[in-house]
N, C-alpha and C positions, 0 to 999 in steps of 0.2 A: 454572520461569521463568514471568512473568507477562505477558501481552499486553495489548496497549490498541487498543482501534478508534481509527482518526484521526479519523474525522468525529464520533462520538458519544462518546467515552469510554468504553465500556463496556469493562472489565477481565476478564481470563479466565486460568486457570492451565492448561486443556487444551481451548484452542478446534478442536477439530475440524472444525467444517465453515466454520470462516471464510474468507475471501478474502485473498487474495495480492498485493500487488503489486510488483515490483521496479522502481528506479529509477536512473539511472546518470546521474552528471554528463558535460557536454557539456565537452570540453577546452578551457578557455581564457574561462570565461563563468561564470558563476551558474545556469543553465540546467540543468536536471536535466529527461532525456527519461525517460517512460515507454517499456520496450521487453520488459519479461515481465508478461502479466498471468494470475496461476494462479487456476481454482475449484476445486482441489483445496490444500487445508493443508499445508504442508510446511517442518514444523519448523526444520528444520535453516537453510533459505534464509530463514525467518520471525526469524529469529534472525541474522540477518545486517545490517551498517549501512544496506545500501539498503531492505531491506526497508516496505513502510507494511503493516501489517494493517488488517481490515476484519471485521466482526461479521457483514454481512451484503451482497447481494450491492446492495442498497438504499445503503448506505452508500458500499462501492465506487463507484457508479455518480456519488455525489454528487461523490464526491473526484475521479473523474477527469473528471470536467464541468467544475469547478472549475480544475483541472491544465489543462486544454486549453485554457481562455479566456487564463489566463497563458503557454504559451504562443505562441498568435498573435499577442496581444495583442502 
């Protein structure tokens, strides 16, 4: 299976030390909360729909800065 960073693109077949993040729709909105964020890899949950991967922990940091403005905003 092939991975994708969300902020940068960068594609990987065994990213090992990437970042995690799971995300879960809010019932009744469009709203997706952050509420598992891994620095450890784990395939199996990386591999799952909620799933975002990250290349680096740079990356991550971008995306959920980005995530948080959206949702306060």
């Amino acid at each position: 299976m092939e991975f994708l960073c969300k902020v940068c693109g960068r594609r990987e077949g065994e990213p090992h030390d990437w970042h995690l993040v799971i995300e879960m729709g809010k019932p009744g909105t469009s709203i997706s909360n952050t509420i598992f964020i891994f620095d450890q890899w784990d395939e199996r949950r990386a591999s799952g729909a909620n799933a975002t991967c990250f290349c680096s922990a740079e990356c991550r940091e971008k995306y959920l800065s980005v995530r948080h403005q959206q949702l306060v905003a």
